[in-house]
DSSP file (Angstrom, degrees, kcal/mol; ACC not computed):
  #  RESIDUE AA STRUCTURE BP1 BP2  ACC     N-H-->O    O-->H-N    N-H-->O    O-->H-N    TCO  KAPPA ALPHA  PHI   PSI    X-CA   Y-CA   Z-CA
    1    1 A X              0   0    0      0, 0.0     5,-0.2     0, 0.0     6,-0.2   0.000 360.0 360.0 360.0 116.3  -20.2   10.5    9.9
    2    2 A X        -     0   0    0      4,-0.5     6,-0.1     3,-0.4     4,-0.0  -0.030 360.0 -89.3 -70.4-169.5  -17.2    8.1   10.1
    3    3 A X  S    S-     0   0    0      1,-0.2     9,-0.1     8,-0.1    -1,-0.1   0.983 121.8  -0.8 -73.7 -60.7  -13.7    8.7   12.0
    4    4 A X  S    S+     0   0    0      7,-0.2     2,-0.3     1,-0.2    -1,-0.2  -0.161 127.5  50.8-113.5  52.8  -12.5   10.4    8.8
    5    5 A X  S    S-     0   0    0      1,-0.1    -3,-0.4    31,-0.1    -1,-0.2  -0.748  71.1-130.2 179.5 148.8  -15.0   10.4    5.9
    6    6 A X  S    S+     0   0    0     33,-0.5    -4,-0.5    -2,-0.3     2,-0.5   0.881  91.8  78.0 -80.8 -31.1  -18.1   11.5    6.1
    7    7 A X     >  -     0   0    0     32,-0.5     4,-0.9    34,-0.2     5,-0.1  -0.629  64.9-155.4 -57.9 104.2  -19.8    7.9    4.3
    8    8 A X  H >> S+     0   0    0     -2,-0.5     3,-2.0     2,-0.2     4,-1.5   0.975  96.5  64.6 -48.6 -63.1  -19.7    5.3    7.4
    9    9 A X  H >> S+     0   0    0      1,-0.3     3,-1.1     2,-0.2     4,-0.9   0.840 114.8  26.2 -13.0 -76.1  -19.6    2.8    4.1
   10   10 A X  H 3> S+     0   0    0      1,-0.2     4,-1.2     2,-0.2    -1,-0.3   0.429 107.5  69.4 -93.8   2.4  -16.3    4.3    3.0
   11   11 A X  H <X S+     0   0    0     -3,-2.0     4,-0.6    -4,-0.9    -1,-0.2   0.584  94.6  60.2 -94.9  -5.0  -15.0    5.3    6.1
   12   12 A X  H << S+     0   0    0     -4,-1.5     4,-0.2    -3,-1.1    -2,-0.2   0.774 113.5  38.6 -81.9 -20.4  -14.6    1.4    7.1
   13   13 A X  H >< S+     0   0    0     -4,-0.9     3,-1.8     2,-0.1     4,-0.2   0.884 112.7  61.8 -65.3 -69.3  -12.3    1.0    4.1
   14   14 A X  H 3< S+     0   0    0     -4,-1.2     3,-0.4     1,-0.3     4,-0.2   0.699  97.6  54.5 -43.6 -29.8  -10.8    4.3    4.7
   15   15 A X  T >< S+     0   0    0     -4,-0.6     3,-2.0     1,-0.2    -1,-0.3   0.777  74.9  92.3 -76.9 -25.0   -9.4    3.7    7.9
   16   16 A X  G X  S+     0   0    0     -3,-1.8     3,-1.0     1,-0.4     4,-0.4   0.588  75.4  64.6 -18.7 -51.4   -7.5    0.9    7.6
   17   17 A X  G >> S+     0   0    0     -3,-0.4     3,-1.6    -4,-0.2     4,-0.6   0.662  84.7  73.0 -43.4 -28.5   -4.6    2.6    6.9
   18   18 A X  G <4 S+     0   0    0     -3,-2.0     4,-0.3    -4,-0.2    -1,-0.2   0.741  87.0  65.8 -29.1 -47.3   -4.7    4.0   10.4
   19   19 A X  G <4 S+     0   0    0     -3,-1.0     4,-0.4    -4,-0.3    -1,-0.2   0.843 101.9  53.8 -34.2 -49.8   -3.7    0.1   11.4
   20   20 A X  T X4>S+     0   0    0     -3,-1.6     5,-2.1    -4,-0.4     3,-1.6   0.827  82.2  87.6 -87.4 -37.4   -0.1    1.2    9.3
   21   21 A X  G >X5S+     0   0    0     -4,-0.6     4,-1.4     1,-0.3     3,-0.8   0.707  89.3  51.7 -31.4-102.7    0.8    4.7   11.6
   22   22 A X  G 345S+     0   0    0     -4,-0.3    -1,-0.3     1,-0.3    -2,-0.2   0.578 111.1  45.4  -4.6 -49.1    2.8    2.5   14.3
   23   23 A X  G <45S-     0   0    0     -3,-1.6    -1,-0.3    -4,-0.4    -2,-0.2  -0.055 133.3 -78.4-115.3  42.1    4.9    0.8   11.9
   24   24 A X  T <45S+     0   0    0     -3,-0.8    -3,-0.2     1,-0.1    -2,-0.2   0.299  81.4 143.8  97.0   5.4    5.9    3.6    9.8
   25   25 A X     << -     0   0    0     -5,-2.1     2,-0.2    -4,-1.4    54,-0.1   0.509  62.3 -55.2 -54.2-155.3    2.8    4.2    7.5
   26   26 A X  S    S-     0   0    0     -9,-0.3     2,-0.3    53,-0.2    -1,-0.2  -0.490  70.8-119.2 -80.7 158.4    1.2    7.0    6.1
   27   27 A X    >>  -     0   0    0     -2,-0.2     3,-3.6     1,-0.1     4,-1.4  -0.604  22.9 -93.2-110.4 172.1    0.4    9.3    8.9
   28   28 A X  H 3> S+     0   0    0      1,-0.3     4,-1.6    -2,-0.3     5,-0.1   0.735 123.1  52.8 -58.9 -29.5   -2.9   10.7   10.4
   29   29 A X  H 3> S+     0   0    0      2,-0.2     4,-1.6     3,-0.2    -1,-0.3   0.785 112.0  50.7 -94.1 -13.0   -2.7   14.2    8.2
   30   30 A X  H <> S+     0   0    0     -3,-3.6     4,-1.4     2,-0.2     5,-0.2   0.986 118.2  35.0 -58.6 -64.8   -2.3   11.9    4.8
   31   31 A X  H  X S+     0   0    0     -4,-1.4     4,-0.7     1,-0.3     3,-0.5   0.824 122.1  43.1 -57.8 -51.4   -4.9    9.9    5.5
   32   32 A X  H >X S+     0   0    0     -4,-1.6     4,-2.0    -5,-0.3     3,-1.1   0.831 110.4  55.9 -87.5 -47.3   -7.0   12.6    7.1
   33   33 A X  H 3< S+     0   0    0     -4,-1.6    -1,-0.2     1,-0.3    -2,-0.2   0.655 111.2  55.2 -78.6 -20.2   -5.8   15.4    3.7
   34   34 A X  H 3X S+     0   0    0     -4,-1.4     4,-2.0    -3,-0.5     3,-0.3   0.846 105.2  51.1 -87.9 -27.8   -7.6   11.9    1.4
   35   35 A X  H <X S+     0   0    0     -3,-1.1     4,-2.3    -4,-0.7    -2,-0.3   0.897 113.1  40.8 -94.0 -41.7  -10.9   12.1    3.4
   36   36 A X  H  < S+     0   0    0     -4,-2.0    -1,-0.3     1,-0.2    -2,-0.2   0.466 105.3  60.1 -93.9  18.9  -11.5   15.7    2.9
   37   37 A X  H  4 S+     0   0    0     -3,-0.3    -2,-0.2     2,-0.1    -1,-0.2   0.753 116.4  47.3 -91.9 -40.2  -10.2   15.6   -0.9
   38   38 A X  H >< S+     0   0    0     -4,-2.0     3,-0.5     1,-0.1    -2,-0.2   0.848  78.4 150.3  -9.0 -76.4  -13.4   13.1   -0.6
   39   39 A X  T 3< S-     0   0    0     -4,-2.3   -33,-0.5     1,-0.2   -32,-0.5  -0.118  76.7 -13.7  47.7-128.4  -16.0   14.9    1.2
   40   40 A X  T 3  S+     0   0    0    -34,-0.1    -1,-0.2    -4,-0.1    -2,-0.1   0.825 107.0 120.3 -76.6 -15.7  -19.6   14.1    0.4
   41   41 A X    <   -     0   0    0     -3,-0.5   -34,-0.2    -4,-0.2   -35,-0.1   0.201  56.3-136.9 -39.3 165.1  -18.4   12.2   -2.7
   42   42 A X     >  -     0   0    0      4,-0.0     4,-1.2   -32,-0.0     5,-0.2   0.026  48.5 -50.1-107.5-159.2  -19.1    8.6   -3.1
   43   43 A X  H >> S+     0   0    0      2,-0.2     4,-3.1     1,-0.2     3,-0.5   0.938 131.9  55.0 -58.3 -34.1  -16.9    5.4   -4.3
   44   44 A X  H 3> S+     0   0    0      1,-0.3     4,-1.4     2,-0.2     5,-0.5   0.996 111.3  43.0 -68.7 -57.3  -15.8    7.2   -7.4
   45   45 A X  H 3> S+     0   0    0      1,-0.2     4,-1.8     2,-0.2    -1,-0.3   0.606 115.2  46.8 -75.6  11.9  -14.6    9.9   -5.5
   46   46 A X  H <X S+     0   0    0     -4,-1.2     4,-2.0    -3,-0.5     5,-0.2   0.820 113.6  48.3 -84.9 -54.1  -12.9    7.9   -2.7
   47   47 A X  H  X S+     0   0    0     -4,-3.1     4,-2.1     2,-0.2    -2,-0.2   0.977 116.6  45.6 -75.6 -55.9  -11.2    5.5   -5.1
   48   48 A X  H  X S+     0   0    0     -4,-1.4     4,-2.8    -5,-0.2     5,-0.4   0.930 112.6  47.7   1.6 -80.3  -10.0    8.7   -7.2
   49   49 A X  H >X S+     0   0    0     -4,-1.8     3,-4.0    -5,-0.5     4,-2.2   0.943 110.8  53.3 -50.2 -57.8   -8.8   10.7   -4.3
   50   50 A X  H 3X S+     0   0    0     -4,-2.0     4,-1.3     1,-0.4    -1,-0.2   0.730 114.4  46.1 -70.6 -16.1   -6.8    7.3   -2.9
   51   51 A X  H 3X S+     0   0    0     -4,-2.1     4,-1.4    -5,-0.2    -1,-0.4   0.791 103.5  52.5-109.5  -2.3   -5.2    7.1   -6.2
   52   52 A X  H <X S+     0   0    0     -3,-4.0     4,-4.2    -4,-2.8     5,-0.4   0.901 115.1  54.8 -67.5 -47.1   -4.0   10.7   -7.0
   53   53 A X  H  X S+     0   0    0     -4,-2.2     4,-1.8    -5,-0.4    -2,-0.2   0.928 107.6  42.6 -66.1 -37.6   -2.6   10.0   -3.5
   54   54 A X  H  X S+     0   0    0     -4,-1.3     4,-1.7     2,-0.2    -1,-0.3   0.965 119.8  46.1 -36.9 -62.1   -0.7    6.8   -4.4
   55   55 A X  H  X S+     0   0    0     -4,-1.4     4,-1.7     1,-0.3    -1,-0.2   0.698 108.6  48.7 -67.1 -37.2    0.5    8.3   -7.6
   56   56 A X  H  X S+     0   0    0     -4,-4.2     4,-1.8     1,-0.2    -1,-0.3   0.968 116.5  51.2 -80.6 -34.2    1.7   11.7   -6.3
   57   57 A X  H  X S+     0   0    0     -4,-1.8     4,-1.7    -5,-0.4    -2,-0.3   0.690 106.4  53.3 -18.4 -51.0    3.4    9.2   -3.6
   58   58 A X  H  X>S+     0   0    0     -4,-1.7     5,-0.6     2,-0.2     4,-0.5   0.905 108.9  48.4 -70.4 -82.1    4.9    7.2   -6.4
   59   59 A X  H  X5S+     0   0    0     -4,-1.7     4,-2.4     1,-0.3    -2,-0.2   0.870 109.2  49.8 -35.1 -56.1    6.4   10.3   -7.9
   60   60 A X  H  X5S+     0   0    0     -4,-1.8     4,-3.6     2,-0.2    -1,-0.3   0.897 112.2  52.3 -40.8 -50.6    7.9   11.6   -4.6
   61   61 A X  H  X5S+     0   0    0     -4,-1.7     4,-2.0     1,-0.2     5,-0.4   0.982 111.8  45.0 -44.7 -66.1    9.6    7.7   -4.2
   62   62 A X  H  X5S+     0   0    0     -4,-0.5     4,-3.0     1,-0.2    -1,-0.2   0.832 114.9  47.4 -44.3 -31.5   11.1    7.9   -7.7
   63   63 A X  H  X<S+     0   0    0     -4,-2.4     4,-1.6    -5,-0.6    -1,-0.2   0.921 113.8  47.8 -61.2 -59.0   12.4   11.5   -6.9
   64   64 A X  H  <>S+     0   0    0     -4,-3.6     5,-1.8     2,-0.2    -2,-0.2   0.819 115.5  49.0 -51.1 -45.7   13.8   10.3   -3.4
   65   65 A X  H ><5S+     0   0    0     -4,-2.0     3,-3.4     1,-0.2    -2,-0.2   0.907 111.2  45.4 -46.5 -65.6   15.5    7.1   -5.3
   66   66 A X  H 3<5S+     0   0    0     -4,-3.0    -1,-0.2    -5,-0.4    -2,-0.2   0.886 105.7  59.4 -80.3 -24.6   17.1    8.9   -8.0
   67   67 A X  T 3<5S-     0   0    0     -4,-1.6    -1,-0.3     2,-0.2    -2,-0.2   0.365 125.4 -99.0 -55.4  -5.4   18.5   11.7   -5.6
   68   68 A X  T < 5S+     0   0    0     -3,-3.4     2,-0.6     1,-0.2    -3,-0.2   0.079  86.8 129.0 111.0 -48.9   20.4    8.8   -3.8
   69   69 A X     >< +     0   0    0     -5,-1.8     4,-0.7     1,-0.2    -1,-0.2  -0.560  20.1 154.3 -70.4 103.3   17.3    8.5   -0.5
   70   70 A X  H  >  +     0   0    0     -2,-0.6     4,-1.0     2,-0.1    -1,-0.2   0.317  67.9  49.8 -97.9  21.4   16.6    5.1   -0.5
   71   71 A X  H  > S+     0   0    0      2,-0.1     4,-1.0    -7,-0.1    -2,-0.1   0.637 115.9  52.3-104.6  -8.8   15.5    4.4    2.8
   72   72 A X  H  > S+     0   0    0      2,-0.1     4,-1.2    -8,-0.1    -2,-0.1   0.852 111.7  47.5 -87.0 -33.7   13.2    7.6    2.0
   73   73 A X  H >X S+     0   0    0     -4,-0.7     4,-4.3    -9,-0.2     3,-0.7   0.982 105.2  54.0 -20.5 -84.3   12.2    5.9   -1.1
   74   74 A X  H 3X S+     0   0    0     -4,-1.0     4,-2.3     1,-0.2     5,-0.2   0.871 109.2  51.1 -28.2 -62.9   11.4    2.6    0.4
   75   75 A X  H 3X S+     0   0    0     -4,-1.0     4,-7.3     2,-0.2    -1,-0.2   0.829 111.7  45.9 -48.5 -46.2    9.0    4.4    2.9
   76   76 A X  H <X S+     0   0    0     -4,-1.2     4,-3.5    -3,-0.7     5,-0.4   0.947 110.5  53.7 -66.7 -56.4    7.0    6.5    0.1
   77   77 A X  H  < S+     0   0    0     -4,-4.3    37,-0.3     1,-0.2    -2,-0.2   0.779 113.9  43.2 -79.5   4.6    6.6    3.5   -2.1
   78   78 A X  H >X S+     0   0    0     -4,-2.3     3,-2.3    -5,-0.5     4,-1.9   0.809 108.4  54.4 -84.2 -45.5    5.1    1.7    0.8
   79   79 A X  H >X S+     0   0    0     -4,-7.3     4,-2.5     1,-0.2     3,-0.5   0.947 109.8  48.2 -23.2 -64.5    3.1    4.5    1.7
   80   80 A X  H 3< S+     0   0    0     -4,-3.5     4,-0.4     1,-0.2    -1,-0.2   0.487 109.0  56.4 -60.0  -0.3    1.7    4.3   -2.0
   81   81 A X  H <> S+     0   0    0     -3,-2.3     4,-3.3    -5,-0.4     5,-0.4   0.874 106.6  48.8 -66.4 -50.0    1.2    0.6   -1.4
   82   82 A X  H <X S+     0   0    0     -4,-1.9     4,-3.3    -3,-0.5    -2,-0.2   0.971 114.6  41.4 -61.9 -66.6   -0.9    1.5    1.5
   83   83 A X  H >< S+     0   0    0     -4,-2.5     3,-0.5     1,-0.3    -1,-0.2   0.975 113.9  57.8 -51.0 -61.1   -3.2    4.2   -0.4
   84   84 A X  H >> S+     0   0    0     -4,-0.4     3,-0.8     1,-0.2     4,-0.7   0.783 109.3  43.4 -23.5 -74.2   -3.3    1.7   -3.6
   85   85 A X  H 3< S+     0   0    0     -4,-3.3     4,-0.2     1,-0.3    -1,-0.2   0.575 107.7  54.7 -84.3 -15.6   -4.7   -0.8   -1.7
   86   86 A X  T << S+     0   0    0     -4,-3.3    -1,-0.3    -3,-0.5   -36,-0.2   0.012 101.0  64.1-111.2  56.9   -7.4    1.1    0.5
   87   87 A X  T <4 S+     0   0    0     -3,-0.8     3,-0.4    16,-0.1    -2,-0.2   0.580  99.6  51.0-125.4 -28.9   -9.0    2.6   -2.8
   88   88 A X  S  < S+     0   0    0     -4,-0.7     3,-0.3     1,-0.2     4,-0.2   0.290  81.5  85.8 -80.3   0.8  -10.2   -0.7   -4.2
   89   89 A X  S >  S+     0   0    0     -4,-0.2     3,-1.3     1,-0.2    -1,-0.2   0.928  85.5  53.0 -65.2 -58.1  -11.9   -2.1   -1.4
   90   90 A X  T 3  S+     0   0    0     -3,-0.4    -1,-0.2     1,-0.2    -2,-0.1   0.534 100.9  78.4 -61.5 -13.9  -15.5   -0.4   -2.2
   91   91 A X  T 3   +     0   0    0     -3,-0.3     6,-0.7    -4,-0.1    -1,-0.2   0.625  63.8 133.7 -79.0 -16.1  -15.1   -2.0   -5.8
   92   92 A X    <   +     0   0    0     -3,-1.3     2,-0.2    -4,-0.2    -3,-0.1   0.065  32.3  45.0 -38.3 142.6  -15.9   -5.1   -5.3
   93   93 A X  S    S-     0   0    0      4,-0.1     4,-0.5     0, 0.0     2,-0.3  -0.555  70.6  -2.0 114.4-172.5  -18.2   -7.4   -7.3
   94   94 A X  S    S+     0   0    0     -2,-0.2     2,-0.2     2,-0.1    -2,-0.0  -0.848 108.8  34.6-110.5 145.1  -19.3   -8.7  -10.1
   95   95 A X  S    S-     0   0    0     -2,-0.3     2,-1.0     0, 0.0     0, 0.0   0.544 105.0-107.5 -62.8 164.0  -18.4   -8.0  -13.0
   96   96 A X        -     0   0    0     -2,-0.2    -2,-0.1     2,-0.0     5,-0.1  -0.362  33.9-124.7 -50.9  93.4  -15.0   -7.5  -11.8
   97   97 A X        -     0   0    0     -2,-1.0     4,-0.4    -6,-0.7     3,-0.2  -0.382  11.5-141.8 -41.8 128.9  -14.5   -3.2  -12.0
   98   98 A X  S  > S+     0   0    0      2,-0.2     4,-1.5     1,-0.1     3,-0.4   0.749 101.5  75.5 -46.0 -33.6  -11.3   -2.7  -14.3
   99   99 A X  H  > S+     0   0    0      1,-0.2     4,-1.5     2,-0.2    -1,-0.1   0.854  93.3  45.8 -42.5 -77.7  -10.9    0.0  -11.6
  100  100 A X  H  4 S+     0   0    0     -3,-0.2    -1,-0.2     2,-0.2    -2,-0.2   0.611 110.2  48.4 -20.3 -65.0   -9.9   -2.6   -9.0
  101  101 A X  H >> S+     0   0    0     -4,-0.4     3,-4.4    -3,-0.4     4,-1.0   0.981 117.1  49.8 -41.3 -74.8   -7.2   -4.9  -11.2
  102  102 A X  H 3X S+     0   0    0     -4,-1.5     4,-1.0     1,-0.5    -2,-0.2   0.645 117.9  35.4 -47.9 -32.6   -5.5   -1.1  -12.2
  103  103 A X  H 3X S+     0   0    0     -4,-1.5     4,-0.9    -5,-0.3    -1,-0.5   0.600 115.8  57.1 -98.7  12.7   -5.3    0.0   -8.9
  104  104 A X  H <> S+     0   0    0     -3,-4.4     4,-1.1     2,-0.2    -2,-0.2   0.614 109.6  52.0-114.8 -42.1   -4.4   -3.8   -7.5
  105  105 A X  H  X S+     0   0    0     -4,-1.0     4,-1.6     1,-0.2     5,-0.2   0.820 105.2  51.0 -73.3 -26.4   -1.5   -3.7   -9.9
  106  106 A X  H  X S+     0   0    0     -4,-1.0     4,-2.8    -5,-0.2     3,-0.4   0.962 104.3  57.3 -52.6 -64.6   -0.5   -0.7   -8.7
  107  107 A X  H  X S+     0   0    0     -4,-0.9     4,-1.4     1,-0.3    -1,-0.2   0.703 111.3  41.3 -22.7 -60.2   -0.5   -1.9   -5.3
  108  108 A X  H  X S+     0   0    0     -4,-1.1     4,-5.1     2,-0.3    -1,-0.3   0.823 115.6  48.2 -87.8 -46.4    1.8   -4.8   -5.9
  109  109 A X  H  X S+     0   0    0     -4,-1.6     4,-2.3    -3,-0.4    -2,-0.2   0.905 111.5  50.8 -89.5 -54.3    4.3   -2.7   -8.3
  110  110 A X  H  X S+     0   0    0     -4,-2.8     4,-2.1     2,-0.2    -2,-0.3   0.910 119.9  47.8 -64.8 -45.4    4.3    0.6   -5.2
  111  111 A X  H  X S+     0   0    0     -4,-1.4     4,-2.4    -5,-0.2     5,-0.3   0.907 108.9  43.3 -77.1 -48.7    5.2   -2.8   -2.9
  112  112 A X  H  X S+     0   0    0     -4,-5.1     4,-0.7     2,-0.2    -1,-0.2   0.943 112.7  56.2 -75.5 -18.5    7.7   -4.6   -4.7
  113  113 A X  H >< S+     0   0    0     -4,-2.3     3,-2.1     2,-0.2    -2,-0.2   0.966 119.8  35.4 -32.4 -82.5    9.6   -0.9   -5.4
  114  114 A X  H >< S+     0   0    0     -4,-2.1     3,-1.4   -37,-0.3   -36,-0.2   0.578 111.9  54.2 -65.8 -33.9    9.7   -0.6   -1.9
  115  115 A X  H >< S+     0   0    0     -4,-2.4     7,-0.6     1,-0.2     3,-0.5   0.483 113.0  49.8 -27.9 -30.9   10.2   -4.5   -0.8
  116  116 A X  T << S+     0   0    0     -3,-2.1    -1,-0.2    -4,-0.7     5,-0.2   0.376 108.3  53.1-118.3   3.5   13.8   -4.4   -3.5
  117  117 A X  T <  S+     0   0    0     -3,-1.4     2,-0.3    -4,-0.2   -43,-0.2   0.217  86.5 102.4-112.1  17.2   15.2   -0.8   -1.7
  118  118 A X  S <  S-     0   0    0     -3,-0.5     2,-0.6    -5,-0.2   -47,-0.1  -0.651  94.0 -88.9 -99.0 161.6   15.0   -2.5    1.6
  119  119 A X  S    S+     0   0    0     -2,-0.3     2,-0.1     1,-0.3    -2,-0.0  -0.905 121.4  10.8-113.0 122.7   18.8   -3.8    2.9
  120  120 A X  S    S-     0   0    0     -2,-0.6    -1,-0.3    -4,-0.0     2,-0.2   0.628 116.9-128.5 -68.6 143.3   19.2   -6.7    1.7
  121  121 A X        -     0   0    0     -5,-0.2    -5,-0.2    -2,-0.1    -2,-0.1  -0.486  24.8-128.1 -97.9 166.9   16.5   -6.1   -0.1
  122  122 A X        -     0   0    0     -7,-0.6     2,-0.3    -2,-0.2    -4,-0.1  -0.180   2.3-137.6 -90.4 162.4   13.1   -8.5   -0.5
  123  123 A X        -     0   0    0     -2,-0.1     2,-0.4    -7,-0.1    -1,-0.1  -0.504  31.8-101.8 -88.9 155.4   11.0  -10.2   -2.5
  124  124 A X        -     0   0    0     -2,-0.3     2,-0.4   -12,-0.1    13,-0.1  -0.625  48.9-124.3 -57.2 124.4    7.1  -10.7   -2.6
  125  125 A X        -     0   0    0     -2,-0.4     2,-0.8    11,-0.4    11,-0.7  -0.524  19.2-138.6 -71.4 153.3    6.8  -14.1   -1.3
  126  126 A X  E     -A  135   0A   0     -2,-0.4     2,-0.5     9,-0.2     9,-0.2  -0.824  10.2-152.2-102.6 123.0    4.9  -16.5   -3.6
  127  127 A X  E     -A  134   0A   0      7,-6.2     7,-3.3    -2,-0.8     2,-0.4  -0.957  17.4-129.2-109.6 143.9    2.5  -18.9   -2.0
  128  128 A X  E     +A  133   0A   0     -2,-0.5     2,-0.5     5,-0.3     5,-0.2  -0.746  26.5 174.8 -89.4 116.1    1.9  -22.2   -3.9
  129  129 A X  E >   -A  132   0A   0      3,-1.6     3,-2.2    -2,-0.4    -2,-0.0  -0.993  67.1 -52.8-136.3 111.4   -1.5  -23.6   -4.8
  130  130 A X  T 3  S-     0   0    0     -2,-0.5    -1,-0.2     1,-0.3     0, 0.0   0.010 120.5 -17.1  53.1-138.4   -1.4  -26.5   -6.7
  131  131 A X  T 3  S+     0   0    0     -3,-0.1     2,-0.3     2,-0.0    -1,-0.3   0.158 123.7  75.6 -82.3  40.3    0.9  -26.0  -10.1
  132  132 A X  E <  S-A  129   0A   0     -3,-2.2    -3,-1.6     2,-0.0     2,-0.5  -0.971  73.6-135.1-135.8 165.2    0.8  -21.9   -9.8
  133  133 A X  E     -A  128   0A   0     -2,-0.3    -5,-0.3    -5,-0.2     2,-0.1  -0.984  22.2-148.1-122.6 132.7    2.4  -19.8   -7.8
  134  134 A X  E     -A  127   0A   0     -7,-3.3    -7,-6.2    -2,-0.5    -2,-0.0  -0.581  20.6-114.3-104.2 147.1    0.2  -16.8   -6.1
  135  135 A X  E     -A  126   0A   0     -9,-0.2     2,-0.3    -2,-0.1    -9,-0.2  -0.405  41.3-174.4 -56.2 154.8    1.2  -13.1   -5.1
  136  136 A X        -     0   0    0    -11,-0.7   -11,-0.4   -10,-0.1     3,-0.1  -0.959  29.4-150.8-143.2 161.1    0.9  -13.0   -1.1
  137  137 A X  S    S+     0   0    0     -2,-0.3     2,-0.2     1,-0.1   -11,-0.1  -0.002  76.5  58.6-120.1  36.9    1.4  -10.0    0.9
  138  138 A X        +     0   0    0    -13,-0.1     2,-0.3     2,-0.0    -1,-0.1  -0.794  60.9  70.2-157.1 149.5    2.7  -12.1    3.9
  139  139 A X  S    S-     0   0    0     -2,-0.2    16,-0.6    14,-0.1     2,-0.3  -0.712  72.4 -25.5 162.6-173.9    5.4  -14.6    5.2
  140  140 A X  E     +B  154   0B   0     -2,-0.3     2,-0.5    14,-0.1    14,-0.2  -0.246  48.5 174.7 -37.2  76.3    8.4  -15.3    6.1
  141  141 A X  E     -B  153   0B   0     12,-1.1    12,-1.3    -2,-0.3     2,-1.0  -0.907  28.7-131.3-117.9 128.3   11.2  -13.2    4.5
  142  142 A X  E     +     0   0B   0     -2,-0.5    10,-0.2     1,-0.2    12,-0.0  -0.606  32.2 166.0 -80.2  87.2   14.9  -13.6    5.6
  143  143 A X  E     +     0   0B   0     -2,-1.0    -1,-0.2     8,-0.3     2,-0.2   0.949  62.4  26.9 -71.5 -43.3   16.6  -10.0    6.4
  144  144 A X  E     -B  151   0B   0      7,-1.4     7,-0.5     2,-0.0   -24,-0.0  -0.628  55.0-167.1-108.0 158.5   19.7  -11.1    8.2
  145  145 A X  E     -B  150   0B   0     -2,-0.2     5,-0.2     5,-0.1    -3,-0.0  -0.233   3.8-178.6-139.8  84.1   21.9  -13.7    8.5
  146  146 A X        -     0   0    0      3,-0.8     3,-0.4     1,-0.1     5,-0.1   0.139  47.8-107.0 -70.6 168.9   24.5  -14.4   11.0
  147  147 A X  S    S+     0   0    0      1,-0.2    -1,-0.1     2,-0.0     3,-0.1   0.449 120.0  25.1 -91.3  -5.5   27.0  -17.9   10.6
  148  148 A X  S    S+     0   0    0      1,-0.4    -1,-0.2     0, 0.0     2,-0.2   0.213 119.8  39.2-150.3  43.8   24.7  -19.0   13.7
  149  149 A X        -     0   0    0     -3,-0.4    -3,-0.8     2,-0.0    -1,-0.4  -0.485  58.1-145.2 164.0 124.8   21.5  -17.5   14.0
  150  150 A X  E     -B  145   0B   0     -5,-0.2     2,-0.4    -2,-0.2    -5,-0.1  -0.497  11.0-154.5 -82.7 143.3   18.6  -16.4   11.6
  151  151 A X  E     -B  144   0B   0     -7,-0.5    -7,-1.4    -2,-0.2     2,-0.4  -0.994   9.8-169.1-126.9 128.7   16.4  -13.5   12.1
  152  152 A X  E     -     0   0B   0     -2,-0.4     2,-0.4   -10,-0.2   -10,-0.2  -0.882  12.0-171.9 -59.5 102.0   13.1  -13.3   10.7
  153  153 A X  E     -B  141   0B   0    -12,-1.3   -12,-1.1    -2,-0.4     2,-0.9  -0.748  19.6-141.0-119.2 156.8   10.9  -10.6   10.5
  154  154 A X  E      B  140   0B   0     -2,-0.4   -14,-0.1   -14,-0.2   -12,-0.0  -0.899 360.0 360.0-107.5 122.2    7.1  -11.3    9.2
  155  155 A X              0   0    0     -2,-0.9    -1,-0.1   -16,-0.6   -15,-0.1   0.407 360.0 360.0 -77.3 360.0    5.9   -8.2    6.7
């Protein structure tokens, strides 16, 4: 028995979001309300549960958005970043699970929502390898700008 789910396996994915509480993530009764939609289930139902929760997440953003809340927006489609990205972890290998891309696009799409309601809002950064340019989900992004002195933040 893990910290929340009962599969030590999938409760080292599953925690990870825990990491996110401090800095405005999903909080301890989300996370915790995903492990018991779980239970004894295995990767299918882990990756399941972690995407109803994205999705009803997703719906809630868009709701908050069109009502006007975007800084309540912003928060839900990072939340639904957060859940996206810890259902795909346990999918790994070869061949590649479609499972993985779907919910990997997801991920990216729940991040740039939230990333473009922030003020001013940001981009993904792109990191550069050779002639392509790759998603990354860190560096450098400019929030502010004063006529003599930048602030930074790292996401």
């Amino acid at each position: 028995m893990g910290v929340l789910f009962e599969d030590d396996f999938l409760d080292g994915f599953g925690t990870w979001p825990l990491a996110y509480i401090p800095y405005g993530g999903p909080d301890f009764g989300e996370l915790s309300a995903v492990a018991q939609t779980v239970g004894s289930g295995g990767v299918e139902a882990y990756y399941a549960a972690w995407i109803a929760a994205g999705d009803r997440t997703v719906a809630s953003a868009e709701a908050a958005n069109t009502a006007g809340h975007r800084h309540s927006a912003r928060e839900l489609y990072l939340w639904a970043s957060a859940f996206y990205g810890a259902s795909y972890h346990p999918l790994y290998g070869a061949p590649v699970d479609p499972r993985l891309v779907a919910a990997f696009n997801k991920q990216r799409q729940a991040l740039d929502n939230g990333l473009a309601l922030a003020d001013p809002p940001a981009k993904h950064p792109l990191r550069r390898e050779g002639d392509a340019s790759l998603p990354s989900s860190s560096g450098r992004v400019c929030r502010r700008e004063a006529a003599d002195d930048h602030f930074h933040q790292w996401l």
